[in-house]
N, CA, C and O atoms as a Tinker XYZ file with bonds, in Angstrom:
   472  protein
     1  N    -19.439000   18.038000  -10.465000    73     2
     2  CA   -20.095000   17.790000   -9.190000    64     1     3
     3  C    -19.445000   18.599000   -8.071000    63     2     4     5
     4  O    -20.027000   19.370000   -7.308000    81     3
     5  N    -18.266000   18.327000   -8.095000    73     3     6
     6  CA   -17.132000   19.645000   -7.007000    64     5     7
     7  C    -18.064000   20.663000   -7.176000    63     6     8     9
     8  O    -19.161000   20.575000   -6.624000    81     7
     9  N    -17.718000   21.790000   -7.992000    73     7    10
    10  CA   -18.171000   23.001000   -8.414000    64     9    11
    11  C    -19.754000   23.274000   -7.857000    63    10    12    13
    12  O    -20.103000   24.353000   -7.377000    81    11
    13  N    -20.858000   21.818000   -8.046000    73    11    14
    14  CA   -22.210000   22.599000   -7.547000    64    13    15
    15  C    -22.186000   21.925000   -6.142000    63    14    16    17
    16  O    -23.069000   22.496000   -5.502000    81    15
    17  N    -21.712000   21.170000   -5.517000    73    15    18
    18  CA   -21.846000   20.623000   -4.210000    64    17    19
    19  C    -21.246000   21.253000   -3.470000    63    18    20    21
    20  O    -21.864000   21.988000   -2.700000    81    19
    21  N    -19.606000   21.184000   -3.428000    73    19    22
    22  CA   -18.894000   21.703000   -3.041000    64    21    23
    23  C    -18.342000   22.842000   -2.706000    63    22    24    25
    24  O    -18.513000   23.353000   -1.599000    81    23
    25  N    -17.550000   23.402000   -3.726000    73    23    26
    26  CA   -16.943000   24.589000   -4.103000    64    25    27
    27  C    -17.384000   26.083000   -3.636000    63    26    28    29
    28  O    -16.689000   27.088000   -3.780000    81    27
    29  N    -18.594000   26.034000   -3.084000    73    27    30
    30  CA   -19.667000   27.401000   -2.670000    64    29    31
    31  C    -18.893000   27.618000   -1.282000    63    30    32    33
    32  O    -18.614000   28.741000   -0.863000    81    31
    33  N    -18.473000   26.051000   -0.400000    73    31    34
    34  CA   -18.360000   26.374000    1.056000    64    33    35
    35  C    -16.944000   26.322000    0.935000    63    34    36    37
    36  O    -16.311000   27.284000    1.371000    81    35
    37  N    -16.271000   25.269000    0.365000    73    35    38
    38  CA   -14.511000   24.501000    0.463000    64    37    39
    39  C    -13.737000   25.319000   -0.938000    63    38    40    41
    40  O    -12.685000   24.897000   -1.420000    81    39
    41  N    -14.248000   26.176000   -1.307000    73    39    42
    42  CA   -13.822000   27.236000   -2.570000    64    41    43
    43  C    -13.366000   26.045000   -3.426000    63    42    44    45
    44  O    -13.244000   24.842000   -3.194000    81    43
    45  N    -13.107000   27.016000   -4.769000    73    43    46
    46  CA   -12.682000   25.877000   -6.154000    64    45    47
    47  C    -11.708000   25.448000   -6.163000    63    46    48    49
    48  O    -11.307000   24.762000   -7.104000    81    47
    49  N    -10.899000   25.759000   -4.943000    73    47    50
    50  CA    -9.236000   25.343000   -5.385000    64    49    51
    51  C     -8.376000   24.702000   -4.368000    63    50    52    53
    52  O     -7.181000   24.506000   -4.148000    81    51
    53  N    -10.195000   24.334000   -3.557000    73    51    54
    54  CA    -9.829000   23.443000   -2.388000    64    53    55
    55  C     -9.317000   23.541000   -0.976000    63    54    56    57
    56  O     -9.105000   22.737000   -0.068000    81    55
    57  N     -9.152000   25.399000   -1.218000    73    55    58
    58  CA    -8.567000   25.962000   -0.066000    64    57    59
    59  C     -9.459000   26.433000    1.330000    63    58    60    61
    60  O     -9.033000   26.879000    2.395000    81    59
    61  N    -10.526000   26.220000    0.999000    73    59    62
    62  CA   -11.366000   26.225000    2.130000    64    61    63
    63  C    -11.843000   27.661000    2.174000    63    62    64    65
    64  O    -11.352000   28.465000    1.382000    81    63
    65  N    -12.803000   28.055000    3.079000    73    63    66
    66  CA   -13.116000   29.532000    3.706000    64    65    67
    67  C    -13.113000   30.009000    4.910000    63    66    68    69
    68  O    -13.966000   29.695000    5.739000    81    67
    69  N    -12.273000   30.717000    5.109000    73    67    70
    70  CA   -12.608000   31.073000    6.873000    64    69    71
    71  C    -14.001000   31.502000    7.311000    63    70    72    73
    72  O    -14.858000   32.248000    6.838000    81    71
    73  N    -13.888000   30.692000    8.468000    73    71    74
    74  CA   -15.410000   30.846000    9.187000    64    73    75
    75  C    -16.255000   29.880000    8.372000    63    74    76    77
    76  O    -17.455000   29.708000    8.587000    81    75
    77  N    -15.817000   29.488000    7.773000    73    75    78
    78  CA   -17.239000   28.940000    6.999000    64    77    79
    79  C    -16.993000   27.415000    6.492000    63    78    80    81
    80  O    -17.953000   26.645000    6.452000    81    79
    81  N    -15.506000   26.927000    6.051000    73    79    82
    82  CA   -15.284000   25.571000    5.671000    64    81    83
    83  C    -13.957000   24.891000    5.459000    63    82    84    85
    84  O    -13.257000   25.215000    4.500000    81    83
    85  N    -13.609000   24.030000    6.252000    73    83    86
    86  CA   -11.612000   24.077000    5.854000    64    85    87
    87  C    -11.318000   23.407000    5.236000    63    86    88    89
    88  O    -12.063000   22.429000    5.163000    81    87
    89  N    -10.379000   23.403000    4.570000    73    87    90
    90  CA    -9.269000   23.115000    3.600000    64    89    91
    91  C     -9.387000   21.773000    3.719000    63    90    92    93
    92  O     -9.408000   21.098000    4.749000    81    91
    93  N     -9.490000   21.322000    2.195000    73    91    94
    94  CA    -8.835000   19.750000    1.628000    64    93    95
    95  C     -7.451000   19.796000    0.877000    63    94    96    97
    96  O     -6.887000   18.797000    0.431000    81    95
    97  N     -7.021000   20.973000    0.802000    73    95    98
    98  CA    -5.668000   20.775000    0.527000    64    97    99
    99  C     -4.939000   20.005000    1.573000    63    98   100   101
   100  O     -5.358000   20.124000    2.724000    81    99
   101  N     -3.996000   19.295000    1.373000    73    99   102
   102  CA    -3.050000   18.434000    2.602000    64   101   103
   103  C     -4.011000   17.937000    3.547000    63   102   104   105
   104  O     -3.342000   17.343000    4.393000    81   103
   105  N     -5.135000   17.873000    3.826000    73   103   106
   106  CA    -5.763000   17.671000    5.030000    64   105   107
   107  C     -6.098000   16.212000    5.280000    63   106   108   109
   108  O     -7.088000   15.727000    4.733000    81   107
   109  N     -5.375000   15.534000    6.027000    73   107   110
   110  CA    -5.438000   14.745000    6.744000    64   109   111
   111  C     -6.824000   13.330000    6.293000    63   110   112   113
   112  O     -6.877000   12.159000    5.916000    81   111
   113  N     -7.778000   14.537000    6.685000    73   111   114
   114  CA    -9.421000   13.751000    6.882000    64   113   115
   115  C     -9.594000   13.557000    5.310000    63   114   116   117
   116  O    -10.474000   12.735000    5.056000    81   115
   117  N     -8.688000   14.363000    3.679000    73   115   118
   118  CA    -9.030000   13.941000    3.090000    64   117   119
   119  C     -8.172000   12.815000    2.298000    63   118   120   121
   120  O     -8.649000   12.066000    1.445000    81   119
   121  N     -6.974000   12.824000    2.682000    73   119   122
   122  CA    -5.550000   11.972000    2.637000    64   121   123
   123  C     -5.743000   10.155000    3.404000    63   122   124   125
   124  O     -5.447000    9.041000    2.972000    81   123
   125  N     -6.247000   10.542000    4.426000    73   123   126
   126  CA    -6.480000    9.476000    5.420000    64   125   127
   127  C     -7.258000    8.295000    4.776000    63   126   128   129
   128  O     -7.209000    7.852000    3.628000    81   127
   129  N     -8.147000    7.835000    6.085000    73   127   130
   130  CA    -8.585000    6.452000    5.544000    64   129   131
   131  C    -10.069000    6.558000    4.675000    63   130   132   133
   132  O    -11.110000    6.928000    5.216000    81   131
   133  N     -9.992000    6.259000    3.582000    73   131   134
   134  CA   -11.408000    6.949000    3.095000    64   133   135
   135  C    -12.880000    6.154000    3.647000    63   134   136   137
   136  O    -14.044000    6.546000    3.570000    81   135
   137  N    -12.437000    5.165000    4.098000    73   135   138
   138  CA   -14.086000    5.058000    4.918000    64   137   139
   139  C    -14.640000    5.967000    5.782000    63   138   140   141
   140  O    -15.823000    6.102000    6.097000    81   139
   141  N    -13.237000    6.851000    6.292000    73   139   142
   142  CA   -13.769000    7.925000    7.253000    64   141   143
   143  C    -14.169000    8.801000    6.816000    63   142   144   145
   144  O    -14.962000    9.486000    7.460000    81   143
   145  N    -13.724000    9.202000    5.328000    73   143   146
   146  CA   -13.932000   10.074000    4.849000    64   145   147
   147  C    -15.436000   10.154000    3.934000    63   146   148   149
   148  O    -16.288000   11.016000    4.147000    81   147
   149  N    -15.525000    9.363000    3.167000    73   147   150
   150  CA   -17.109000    8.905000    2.896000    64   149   151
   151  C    -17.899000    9.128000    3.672000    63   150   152   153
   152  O    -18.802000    9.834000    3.225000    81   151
   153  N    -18.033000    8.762000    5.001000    73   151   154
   154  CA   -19.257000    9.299000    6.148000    64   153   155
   155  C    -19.558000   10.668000    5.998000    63   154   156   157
   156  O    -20.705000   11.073000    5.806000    81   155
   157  N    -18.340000   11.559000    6.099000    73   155   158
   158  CA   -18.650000   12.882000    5.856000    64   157   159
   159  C    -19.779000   13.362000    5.627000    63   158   160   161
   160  O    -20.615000   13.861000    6.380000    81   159
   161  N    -19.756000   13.126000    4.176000    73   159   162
   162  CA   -20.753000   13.429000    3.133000    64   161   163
   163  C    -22.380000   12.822000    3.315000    63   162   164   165
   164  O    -23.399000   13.451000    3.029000    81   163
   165  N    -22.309000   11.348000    3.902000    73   163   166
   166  CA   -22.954000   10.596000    3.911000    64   165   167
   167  C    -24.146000   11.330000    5.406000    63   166   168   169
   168  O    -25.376000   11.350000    5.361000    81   167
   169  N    -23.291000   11.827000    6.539000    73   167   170
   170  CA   -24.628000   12.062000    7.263000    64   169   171
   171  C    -23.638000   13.144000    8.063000    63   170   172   173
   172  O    -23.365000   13.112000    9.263000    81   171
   173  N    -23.210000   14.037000    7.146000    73   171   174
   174  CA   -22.545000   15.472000    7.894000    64   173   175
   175  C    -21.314000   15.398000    9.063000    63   174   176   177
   176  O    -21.153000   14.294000    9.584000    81   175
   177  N    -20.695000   16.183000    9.373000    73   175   178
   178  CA   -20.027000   16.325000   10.384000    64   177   179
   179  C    -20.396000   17.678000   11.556000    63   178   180   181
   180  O    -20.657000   18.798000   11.117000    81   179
   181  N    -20.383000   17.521000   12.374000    73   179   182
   182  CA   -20.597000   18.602000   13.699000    64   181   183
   183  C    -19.369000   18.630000   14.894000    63   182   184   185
   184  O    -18.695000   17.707000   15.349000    81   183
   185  N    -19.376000   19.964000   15.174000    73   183   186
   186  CA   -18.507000   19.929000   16.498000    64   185   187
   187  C    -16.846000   20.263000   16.141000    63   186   188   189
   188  O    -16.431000   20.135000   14.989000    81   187
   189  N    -16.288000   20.538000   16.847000    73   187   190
   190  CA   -14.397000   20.623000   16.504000    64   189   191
   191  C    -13.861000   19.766000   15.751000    63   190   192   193
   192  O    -13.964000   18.589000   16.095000    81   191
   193  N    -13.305000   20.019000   14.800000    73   191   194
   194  CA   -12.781000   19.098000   14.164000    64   193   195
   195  C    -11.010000   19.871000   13.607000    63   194   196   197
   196  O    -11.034000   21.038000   13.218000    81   195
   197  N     -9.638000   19.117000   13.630000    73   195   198
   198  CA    -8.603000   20.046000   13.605000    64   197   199
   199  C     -8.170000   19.456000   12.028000    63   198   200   201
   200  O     -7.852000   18.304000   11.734000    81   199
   201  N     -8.258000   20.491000   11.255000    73   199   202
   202  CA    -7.872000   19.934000    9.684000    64   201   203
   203  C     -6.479000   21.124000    9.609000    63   202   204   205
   204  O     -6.534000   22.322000    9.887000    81   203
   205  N     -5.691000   20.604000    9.304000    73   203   206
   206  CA    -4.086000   21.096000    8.775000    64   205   207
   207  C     -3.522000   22.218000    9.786000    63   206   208   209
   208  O     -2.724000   23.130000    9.570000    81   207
   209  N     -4.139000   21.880000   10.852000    73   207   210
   210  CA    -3.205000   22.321000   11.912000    64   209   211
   211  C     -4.208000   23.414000   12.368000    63   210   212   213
   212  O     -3.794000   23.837000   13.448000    81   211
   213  N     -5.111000   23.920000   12.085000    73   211   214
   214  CA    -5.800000   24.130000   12.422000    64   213   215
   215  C     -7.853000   23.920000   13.166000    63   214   216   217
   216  O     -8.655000   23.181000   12.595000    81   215
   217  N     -8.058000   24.386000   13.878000    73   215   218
   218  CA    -9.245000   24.023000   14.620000    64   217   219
   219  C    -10.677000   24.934000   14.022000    63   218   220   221
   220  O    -10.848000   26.118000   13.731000    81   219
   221  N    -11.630000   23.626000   14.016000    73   219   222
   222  CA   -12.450000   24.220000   12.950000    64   221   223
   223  C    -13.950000   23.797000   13.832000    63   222   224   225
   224  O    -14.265000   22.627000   14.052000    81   223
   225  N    -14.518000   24.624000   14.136000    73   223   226
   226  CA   -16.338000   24.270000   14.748000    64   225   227
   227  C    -17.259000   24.777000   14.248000    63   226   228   229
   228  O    -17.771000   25.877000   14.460000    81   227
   229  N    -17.619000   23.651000   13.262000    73   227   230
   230  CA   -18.799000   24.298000   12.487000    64   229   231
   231  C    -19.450000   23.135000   12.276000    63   230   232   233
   232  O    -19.061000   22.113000   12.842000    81   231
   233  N    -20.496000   23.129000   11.460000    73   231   234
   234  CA   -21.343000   22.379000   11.359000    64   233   235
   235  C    -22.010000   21.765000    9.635000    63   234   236   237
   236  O    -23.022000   22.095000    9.017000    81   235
   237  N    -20.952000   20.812000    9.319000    73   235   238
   238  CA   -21.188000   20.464000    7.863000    64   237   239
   239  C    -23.098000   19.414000    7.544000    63   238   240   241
   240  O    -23.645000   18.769000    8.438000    81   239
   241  N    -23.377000   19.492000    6.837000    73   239   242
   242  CA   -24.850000   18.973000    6.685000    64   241   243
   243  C    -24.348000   17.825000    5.999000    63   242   244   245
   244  O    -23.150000   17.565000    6.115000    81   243
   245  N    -25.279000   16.910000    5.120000    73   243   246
   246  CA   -24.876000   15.879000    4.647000    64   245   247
   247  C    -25.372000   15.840000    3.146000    63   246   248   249
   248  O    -26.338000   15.297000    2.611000    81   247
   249  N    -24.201000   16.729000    2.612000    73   247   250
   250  CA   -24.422000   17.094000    1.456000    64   249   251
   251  C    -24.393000   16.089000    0.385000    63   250   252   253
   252  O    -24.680000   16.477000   -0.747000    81   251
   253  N    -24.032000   14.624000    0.610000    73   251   254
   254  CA   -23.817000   13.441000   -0.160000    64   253   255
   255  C    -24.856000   12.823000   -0.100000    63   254   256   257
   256  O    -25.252000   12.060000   -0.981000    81   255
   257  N    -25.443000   13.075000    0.966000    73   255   258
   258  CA   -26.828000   11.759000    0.904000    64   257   259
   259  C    -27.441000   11.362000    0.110000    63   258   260   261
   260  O    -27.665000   10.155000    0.019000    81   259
   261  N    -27.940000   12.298000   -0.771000    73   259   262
   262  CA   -28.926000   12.303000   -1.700000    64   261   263
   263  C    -27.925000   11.683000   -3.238000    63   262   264   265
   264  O    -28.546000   11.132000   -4.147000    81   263
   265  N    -26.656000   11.838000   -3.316000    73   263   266
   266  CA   -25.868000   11.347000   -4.307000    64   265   267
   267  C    -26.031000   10.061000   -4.643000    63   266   268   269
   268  O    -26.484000    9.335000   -3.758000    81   267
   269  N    -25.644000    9.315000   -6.268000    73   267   270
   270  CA   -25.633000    7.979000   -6.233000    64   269   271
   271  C    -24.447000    7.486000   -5.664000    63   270   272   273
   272  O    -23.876000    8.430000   -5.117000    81   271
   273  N    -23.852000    6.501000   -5.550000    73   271   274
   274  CA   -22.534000    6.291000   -5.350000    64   273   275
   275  C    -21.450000    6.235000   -5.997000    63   274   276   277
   276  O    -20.256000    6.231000   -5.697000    81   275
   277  N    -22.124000    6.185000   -7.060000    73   275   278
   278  CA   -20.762000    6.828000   -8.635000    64   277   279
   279  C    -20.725000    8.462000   -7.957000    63   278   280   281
   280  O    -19.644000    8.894000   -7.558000    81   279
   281  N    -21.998000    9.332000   -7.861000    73   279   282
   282  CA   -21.484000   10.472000   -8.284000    64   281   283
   283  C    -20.477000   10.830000   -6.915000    63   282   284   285
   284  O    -19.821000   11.860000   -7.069000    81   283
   285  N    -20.298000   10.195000   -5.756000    73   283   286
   286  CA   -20.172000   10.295000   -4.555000    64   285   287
   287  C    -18.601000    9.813000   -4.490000    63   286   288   289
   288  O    -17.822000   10.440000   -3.772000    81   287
   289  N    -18.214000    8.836000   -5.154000    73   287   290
   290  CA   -17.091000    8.721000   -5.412000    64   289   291
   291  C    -16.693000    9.227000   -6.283000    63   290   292   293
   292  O    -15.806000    9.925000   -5.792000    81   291
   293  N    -16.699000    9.405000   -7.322000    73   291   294
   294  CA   -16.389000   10.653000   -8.067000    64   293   295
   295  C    -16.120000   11.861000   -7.699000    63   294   296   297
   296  O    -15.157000   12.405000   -8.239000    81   295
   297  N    -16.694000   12.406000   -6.952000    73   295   298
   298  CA   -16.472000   13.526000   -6.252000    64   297   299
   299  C    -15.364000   13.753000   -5.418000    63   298   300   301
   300  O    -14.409000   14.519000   -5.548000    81   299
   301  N    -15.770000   12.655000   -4.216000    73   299   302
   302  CA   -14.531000   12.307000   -3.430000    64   301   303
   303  C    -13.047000   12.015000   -4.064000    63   302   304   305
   304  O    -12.000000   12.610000   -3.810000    81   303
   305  N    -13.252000   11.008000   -4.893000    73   303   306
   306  CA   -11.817000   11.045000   -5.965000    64   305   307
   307  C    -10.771000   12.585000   -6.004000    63   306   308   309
   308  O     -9.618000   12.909000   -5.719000    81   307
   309  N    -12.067000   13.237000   -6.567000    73   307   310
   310  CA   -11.511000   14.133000   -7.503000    64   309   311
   311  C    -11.068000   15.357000   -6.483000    63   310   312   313
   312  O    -10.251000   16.265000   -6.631000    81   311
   313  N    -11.879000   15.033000   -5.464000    73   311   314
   314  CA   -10.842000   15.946000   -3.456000    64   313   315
   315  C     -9.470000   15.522000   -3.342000    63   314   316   317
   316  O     -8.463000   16.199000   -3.136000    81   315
   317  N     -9.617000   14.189000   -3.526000    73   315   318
   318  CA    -8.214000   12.852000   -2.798000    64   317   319
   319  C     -7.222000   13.223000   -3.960000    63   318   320   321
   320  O     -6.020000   13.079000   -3.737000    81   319
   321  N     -7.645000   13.700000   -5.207000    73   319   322
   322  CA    -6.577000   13.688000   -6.033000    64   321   323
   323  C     -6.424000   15.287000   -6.812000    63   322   324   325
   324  O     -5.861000   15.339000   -7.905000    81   323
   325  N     -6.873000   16.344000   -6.273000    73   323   326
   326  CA    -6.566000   17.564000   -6.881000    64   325   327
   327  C     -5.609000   18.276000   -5.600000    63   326   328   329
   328  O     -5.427000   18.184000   -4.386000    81   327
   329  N     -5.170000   19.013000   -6.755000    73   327   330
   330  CA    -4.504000   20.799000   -5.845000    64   329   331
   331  C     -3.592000   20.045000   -5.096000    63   330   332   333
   332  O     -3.607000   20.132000   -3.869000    81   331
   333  N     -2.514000   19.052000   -5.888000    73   331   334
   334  CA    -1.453000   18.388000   -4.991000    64   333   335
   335  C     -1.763000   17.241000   -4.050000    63   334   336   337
   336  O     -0.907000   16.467000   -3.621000    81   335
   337  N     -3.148000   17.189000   -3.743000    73   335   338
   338  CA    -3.278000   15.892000   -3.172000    64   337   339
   339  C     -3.527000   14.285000   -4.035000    63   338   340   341
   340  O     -4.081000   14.033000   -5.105000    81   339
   341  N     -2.829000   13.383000   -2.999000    73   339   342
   342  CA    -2.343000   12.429000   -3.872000    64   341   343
   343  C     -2.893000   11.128000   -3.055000    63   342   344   345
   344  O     -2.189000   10.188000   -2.684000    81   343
   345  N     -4.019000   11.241000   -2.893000    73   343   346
   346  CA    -4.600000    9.890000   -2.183000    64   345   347
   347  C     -5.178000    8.952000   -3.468000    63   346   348   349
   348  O     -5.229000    9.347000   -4.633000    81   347
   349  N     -5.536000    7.820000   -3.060000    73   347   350
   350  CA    -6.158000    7.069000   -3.509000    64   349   351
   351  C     -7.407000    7.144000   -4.016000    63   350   352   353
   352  O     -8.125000    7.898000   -3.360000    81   351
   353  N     -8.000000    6.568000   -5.074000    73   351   354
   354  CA    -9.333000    6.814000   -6.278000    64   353   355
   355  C    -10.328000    5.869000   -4.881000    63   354   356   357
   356  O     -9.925000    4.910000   -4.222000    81   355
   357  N    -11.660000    6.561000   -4.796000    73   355   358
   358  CA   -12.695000    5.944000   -4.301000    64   357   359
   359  C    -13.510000    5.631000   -5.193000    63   358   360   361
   360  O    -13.866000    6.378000   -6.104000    81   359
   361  N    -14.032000    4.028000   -4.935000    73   359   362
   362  CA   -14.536000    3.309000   -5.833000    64   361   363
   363  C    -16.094000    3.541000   -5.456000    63   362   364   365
   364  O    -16.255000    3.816000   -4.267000    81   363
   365  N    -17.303000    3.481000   -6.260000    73   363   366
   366  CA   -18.859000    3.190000   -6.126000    64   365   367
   367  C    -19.198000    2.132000   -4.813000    63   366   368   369
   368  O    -20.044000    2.338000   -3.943000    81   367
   369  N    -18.192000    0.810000   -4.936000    73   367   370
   370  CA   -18.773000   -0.135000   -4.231000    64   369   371
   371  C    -17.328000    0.223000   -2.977000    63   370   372   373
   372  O    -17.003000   -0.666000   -2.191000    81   371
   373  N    -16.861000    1.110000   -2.973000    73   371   374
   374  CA   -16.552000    1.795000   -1.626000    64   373   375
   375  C    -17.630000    2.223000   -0.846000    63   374   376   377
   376  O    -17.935000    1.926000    0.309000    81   375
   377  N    -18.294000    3.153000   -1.862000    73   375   378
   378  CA   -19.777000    4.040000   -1.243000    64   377   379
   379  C    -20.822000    3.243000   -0.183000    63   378   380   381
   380  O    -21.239000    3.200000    0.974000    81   379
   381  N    -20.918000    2.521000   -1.817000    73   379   382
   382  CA   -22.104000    1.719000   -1.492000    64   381   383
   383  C    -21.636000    0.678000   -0.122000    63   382   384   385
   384  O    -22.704000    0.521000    0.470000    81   383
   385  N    -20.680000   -0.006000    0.559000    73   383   386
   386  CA   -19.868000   -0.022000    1.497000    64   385   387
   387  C    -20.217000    0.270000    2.588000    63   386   388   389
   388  O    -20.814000   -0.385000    3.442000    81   387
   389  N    -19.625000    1.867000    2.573000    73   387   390
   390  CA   -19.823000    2.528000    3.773000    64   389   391
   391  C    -21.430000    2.950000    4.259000    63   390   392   393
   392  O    -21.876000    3.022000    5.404000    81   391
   393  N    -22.198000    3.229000    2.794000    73   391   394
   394  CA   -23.755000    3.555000    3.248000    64   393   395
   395  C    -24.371000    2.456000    3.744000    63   394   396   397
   396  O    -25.157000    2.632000    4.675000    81   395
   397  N    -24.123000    0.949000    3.177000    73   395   398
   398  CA   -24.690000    0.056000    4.071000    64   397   399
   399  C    -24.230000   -0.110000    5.598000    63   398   400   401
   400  O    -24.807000   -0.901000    6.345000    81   399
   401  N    -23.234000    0.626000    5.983000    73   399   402
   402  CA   -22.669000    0.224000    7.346000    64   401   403
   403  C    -23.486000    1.799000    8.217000    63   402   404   405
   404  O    -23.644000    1.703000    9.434000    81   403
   405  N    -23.846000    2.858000    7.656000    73   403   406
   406  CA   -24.144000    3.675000    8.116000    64   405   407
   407  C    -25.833000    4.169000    8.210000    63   406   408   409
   408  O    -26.353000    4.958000    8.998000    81   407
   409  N    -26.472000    3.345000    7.039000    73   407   410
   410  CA   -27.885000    2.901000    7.548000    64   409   411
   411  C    -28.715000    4.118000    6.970000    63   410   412   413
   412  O    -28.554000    4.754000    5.928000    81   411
   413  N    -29.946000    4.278000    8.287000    73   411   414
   414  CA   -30.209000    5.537000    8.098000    64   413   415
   415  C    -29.866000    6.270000    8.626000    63   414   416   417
   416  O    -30.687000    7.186000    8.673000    81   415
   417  N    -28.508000    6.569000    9.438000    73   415   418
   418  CA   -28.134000    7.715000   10.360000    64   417   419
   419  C    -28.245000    8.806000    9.680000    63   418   420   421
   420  O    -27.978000    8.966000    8.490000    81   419
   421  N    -28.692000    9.663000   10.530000    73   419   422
   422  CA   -29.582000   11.359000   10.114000    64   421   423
   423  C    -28.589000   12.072000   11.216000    63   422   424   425
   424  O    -28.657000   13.301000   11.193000    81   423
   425  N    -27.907000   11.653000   11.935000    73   423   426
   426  CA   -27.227000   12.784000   12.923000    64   425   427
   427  C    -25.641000   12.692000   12.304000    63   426   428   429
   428  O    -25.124000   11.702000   11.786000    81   427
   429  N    -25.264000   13.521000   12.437000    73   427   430
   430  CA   -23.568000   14.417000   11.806000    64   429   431
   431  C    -22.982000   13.577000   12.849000    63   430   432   433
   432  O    -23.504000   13.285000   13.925000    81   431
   433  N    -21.618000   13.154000   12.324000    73   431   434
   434  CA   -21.086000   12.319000   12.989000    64   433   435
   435  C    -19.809000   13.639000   13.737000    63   434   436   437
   436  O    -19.772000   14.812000   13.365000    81   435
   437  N    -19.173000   13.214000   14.485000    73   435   438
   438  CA   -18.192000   13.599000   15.734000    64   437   439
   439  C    -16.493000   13.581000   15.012000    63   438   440   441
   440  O    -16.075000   12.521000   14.548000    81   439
   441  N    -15.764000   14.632000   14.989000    73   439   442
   442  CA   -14.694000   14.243000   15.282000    64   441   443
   443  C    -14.372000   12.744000   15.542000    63   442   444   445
   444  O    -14.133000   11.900000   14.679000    81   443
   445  N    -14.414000   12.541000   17.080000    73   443   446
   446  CA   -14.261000   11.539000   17.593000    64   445   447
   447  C    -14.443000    9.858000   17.010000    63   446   448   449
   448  O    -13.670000    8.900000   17.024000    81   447
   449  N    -16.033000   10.062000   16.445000    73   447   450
   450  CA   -16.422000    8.864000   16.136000    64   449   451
   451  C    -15.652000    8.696000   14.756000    63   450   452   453
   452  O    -15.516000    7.533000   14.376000    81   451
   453  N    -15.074000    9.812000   13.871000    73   451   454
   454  CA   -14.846000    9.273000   12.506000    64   453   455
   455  C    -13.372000    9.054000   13.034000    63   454   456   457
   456  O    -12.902000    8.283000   12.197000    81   455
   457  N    -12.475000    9.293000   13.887000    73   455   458
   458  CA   -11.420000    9.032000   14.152000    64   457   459
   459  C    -11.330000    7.512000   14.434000    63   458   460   461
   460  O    -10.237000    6.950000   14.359000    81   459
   461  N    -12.450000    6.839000   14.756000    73   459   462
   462  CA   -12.394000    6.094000   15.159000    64   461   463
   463  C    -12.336000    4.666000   14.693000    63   462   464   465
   464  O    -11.992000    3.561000   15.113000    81   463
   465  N    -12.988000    5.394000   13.301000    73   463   466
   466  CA   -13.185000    4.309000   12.059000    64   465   467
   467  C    -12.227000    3.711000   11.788000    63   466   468   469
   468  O    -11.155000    4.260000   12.043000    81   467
   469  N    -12.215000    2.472000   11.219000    73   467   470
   470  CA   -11.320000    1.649000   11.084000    64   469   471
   471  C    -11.055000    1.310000    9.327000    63   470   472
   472  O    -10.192000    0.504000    8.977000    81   471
């Protein structure tokens, strides 16, 4: 799932692309709290966002939406736990979780607002 979702924008080895998608190596947003991180996927991100020390403005779509919530955690897992990162396994009824709290939102969420998550 990495490889056809992923991997085109955030490369295979997790290191991101300039100009185009940053890094889940060490990064914070994928280390952090994973409810914040689930939204991501769930209805995109837009606007500045600073991943590993660097500042990033671009505009991610919501490439998870359409996922079940196995394949969605699965995926996510396998971010939280490759190429040295050592976060915690996201569960289905994590997903399923966060998509009931997020509805039908269709607009990319903010820096700001996912910082905000609890």
């Amino acid at each position: 799932l990495y490889e056809t979702v992923c991997a085109l924008c955030h490369n295979t080895d997790g290191t991101g692309k300039p100009g185009q998608a940053p890094p889940f190596v060490k990064s914070d947003w994928v280390l952090g709290n994973p409810n914040r991180m689930i939204r991501i996927p769930l209805a995109g991100l837009s606007g500045p966002v600073q991943v590993v020390g660097q500042e990033w403005n671009l505009s991610m779509p919501a490439m998870g939406a359409a996922m079940s919530d196995e394949d969605l955690a699965a995926v996510l897992t396998y971010i939280r736990q490759s190429w040295g990162n050592t976060g915690s396994e996201i569960t289905p009824a994590q997903v399923k979780a966060v998509r009931a709290q997020v509805g039908s939102r269709t607009q990319p969420w903010t820096a700001a607002e996912l910082n905000a998550v609890q």
